[in-house]
N, C-alpha and C positions, 0 to 999 in steps of 0.2 A: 274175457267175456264179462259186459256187465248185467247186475243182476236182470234189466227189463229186456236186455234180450235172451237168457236166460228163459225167460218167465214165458215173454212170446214163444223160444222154441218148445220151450214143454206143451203150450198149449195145442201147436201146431199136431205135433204128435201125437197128442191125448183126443184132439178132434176127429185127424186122420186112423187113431188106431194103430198108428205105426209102433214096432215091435223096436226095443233098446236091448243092444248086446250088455250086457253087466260081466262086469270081471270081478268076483268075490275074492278075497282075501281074508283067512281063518286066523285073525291076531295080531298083535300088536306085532311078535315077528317077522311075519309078513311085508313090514312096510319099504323096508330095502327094497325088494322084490318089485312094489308098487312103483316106489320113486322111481326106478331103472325104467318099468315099461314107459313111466308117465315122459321121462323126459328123453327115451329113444325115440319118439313120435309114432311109434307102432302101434299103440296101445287103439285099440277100436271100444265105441261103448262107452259104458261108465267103470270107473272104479269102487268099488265097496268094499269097505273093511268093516268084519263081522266080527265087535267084540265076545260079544255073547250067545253063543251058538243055539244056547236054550231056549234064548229069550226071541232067536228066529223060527224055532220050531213051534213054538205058543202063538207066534206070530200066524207064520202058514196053517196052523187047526185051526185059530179061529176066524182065516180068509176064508178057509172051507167051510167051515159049520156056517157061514152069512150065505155060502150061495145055494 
């Protein structure tokens, strides 16, 4: 996929509100794991690999504390 359709499809979604499955990953060890799903084509959603577990919970308090 190139980045402008890419860019088109995020909009699309972000205008319609449509919801994105995320498939998190906790590490670097993890990434086997990822490659496997990535290239069995089963894999729905995005993939995300969560180096820093911390630095996502800082994250989600301060989504919350803005709404």
């Amino acid at each position: 996929m190139h980045r402008l359709e890419a860019e088109r499809m995020l909009k699309i979604f972000a205008e319609h509100n449509i919801p994105v499955k995320t498939n998190p990953y906790f590490g670097l060890r993890e990434i086997p794991k990822l490659v496997e799903l990535a290239h069995s084509g089963k894999m729905q959603g995005k993939a995300v690999l969560i180096v820093d577990e911390e630095e996502m919970k800082r994250m989600k308090e301060e989504k919350t504390a803005l709404s």
